[in-house]
N, C-alpha and C positions, 0 to 999 in steps of 0.2 A: 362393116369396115374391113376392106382386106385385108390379107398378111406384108406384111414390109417386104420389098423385093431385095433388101440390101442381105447379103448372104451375112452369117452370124462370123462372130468375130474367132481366129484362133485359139483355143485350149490350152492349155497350158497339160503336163503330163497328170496335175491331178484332176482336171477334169475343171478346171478353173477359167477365169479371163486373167491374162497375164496381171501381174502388180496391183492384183487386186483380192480382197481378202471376203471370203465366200464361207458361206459354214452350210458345212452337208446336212442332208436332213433326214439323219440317225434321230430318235428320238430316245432319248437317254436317261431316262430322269433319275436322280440321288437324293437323297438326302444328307442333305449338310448337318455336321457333329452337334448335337443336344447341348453343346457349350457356345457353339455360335447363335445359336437359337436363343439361348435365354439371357445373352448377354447384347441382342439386339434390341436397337430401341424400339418402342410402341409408336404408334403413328396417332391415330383416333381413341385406340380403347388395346385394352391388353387382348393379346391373339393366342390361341392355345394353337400349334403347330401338331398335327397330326403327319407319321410318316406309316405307310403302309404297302405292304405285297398283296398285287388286285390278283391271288393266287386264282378265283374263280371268273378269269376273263380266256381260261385254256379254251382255243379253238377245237381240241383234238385230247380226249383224254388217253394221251400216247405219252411214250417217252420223248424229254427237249431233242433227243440225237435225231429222232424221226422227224424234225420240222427242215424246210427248203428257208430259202432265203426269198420265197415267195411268201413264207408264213410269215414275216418279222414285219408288227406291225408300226405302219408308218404315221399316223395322226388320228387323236382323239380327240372326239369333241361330247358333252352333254348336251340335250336340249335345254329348251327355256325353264322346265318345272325340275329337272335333273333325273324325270322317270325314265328317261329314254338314254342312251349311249353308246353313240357310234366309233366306229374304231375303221378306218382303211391300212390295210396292208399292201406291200410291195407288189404283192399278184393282181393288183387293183380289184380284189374283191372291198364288200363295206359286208360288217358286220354289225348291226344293230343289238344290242342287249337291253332287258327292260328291268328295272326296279322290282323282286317279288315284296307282294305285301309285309307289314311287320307281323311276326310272329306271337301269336297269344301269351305265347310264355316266358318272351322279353320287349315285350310291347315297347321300351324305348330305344330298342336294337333297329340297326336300319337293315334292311332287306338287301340279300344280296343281288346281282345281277346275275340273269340267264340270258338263253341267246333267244330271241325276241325275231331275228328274220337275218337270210345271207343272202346277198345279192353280188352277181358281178358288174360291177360299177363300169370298169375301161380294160377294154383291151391291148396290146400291143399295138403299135401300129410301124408305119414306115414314110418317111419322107422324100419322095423319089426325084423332088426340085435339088433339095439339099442333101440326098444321101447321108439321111441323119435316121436314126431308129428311136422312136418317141416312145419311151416305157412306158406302161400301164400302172405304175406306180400312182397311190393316191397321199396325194400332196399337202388339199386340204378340206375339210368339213366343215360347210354350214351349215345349221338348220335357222327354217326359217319360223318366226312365231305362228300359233299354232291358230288356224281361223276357224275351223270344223272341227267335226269327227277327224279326217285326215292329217297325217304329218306330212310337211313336203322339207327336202333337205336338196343343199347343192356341195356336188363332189368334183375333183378337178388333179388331173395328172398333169403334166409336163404344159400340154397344150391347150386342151377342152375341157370346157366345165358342163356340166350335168347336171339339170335338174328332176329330180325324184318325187314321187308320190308313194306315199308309205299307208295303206289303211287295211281294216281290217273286215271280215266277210263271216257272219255266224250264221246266214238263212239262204234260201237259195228257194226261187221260185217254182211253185209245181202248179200245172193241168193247164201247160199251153193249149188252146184252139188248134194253132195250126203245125205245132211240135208234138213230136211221140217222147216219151223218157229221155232216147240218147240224145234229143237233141235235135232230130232229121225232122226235114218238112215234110208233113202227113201229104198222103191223097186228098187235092178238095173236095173231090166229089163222096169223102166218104165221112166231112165232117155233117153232122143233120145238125148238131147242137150247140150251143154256147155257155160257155164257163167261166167261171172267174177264176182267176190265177190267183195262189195264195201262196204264203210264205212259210215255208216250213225249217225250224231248226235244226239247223248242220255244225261239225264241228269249228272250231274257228279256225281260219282261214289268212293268215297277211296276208297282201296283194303288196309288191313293189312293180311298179309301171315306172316309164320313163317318160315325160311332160316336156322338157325342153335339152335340146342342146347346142352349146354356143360355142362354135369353134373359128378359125381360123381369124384370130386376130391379135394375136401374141405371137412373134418373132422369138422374145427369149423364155425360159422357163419361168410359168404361174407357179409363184411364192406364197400368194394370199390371196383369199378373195373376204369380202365382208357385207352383210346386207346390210340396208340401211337403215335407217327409223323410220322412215316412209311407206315400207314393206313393199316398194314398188319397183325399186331401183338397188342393184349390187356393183361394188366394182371388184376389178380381178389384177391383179397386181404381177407385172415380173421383172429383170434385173433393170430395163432404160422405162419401164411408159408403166401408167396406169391408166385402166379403159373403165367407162362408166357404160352400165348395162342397164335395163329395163327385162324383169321375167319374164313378158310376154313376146319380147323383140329378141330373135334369134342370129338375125340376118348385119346386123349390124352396131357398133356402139361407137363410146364418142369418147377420142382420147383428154383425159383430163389435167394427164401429166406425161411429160416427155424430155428428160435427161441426158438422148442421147447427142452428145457430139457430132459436129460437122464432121471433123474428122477421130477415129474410134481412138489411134493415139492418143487423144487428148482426156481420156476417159477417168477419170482420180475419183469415182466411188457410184456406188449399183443401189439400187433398193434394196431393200431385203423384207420388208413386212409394211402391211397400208391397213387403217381401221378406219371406220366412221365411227363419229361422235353417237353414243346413244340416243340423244336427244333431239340435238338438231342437223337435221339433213343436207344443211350445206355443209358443214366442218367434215373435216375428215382430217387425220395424219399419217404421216409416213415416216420411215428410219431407214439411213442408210448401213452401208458397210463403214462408214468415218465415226460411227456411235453419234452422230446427230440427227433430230427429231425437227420436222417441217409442218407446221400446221397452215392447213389452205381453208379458206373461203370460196364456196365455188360459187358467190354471187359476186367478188370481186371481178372473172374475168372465167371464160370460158375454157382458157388453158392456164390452167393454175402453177405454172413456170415463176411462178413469185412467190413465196410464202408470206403469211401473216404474221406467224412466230417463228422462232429458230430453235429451239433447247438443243443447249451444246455446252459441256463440261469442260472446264480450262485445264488443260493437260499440264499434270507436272512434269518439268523437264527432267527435275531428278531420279523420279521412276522409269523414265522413256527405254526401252530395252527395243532390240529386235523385233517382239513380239507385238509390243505395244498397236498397233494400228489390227492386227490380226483378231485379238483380244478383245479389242474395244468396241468390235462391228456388235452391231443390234442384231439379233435374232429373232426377236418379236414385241412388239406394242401393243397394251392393251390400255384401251379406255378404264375408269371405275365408272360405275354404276351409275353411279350422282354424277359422270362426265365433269368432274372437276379436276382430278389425278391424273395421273398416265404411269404406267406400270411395265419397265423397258426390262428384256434381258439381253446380256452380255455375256461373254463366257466366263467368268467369272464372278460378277456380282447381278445383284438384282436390287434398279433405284426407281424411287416412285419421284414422278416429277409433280409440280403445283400449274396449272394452265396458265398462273400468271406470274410464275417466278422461270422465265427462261434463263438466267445464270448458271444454276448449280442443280441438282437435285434435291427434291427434298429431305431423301431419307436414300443411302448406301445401303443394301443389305451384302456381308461378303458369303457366298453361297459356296465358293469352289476358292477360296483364300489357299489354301491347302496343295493347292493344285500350281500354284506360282512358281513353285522352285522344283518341277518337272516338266514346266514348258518343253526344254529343249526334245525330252523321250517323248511329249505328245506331238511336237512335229513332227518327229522321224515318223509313229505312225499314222498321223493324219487324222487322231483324235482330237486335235486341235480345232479342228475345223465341224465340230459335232455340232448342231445344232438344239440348243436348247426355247422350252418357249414356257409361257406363263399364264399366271389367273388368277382373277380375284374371286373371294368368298364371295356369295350371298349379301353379304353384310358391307362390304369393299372393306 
């Protein structure tokens, strides 16, 4: 699928689409007061709330003044067992970290994380159609469930996403025929013999190789991308369109949603996060900057420009302030587990919705309550528009 010929719309000074409400993606995480915590309600079963400094995720055991604003990492993901942990930063490097075993002498202590493998993911690039400079910033992480020995993960900055091959190497072949030690192709005429190659233990080794990459088919900035339960097909999400991709198909994908405007004027809210249903591989949903949630069927119709559900919260009038629409933008969706939930952030609170009660939310949690009657000081400096995002246990 090519790239859109229609050149990208005017900025705004923060780096915005005008009259529209965007949250950066600082990744900021707090924890909210041990008295909001315990005075929220339960959903399924009583939830013990853990709050913690991952102090052993230091890239550089240096002083914080020695880090660049290339080191400040920008999205964390776990794999599917939680042994693995990747982290992308602004430099678009990924750093993977692995689970060490539990310790003998606190056997029910979890293991902390080391660093497991560094790789540079994306580099800088330049847009010479659009005189645009595309950062090497990584955005977002996925891994995909695990089939082999091998992990494979997809990474993705402003434009291109990436797929990875992560495995690892402890032996290493010795007594080529027609190789000497280094490597080099022997003299034939000086081999009389034949051998068998055998495996001799070496120390361990990751290997990160690069398997796929999928570019030029996103106009505005990938926001999300999600693999699906199919394990065959991902899509990649950014502010007008979502494209549905195949891992093995590089060259081309097939748009399944598209938002934008005849005319750009007429533009009243962007994407901001798109997940697939864990379970079944046609659903999938999305959230805008308006704080509403779209659930599609991609057996209804091939461009999914209709949705199936709406979930959308009726604004009280009497709260509505300036901010209000700013506030209210979704910053990320997440499926639960059992694909019965959906688990939205806001800047402000965080609501678990029912898949079949689209009126209300199910359940408010206020996470950043606190934070309401300093709106006006987090505009002035653009904290306002941080971008926060979410996750369920184990357990949902």
């Amino acid at each position: 699928m090519g790239e859109d010929t229609d050149a990208p719309p005017t900025l705004n000074h923060r780096g915005f689409l005008p009259d529209h409400n965007y949250v950066t993606e600082e990744l900021r995480p707090s924890c909210p007061p041990l008295s909001t915590l315990e005075s929220s309600p339960r959903m399924l079963s009583p939830i013990q709330v853990l709050c913690s400094d991952i102090t052993t995720l230091s890239l550089e055991p240096e002083p914080f003044a020695s880090y660049t604003e290339a080191d400040i990492i920008s999205t964390v993901e776990f794999n599917h067992t939680g042994e693995l942990l990747a982290t992308g930063d602004k430099g678009g490097r990924v750093v993977i970290f692995q689970r060490e075993p539990e310790s003998k002498c606190e056997p029910f202590s979890q293991g902390e994380y080391n660093v497991y493998s560094t790789f540079q993911s994306h580099e800088p690039e330049f847009d010479y159609l659009k005189s645009l400079e595309i950062e090497e910033k990584i955005n977002k992480i996925r891994w995909l469930p695990q089939q082999n020995a091998a992990h494979f993960l997809l990474s993705t900055n402003d434009k291109t996403i990436k797929l990875w091959k992560v495995s690892e190497r402890d032996k290493r072949p010795e007594g080529y025929n027609l190789k000497d030690e280094e490597g080099r192709i022997k003299d034939l005429s000086t081999v009389t013999s034949l051998q068998v190659p055998v495996l001799m233990p070496m120390d361990l080794m990751v290997e990160v190789s690069p398997r796929r990459v999928f570019a030029n088919a996103h106009t505005y900035h990938v926001n999300s991308i999600s693999v699906n339960s199919d394990y065959q097909t991902y899509m990649s999400a950014d502010d007008l369109r979502i494209n549905l991709w195949h891992l093995d198909i590089t060259d081309r994908s097939f748009n399944i949603v598209d938002i934008k405007p005849a005319n750009m004027e007429d533009l009243t809210e962007v994407i901001t996060a798109a997940e697939f249903h864990p379970h079944h591989c046609n659903l999938f949903v999305y959230s805008s900057s308006k704080g509403t949630l779209r659930l599609c069927d991609m057996r209804e119709a091939a461009l999914c420009d209709k949705h199936s559900k709406l979930f959308e919260e009726p604004e009280d009038p009497s709260a509505r302030s300036f901010f209000s629409e700013i506030i209210s933008s979704v910053s990320d969706v997440k499926f639960s587990h059992s694909g019965r939930y959906l688990l939205t952030r806001d800047y402000l609170t965080a609501k678990v919705w029912d898949l079949n009660m689209e009126s209300k939310p199910l359940e408010t949690y206020q996470v950043h309550d606190y934070l309401r009657s300093k709106l006006c000081s987090l505009y002035e400096n653009d904290c306002i528009f941080d971008k926060f995002e979410c996750a369920w246990n184990g357990s949902d």
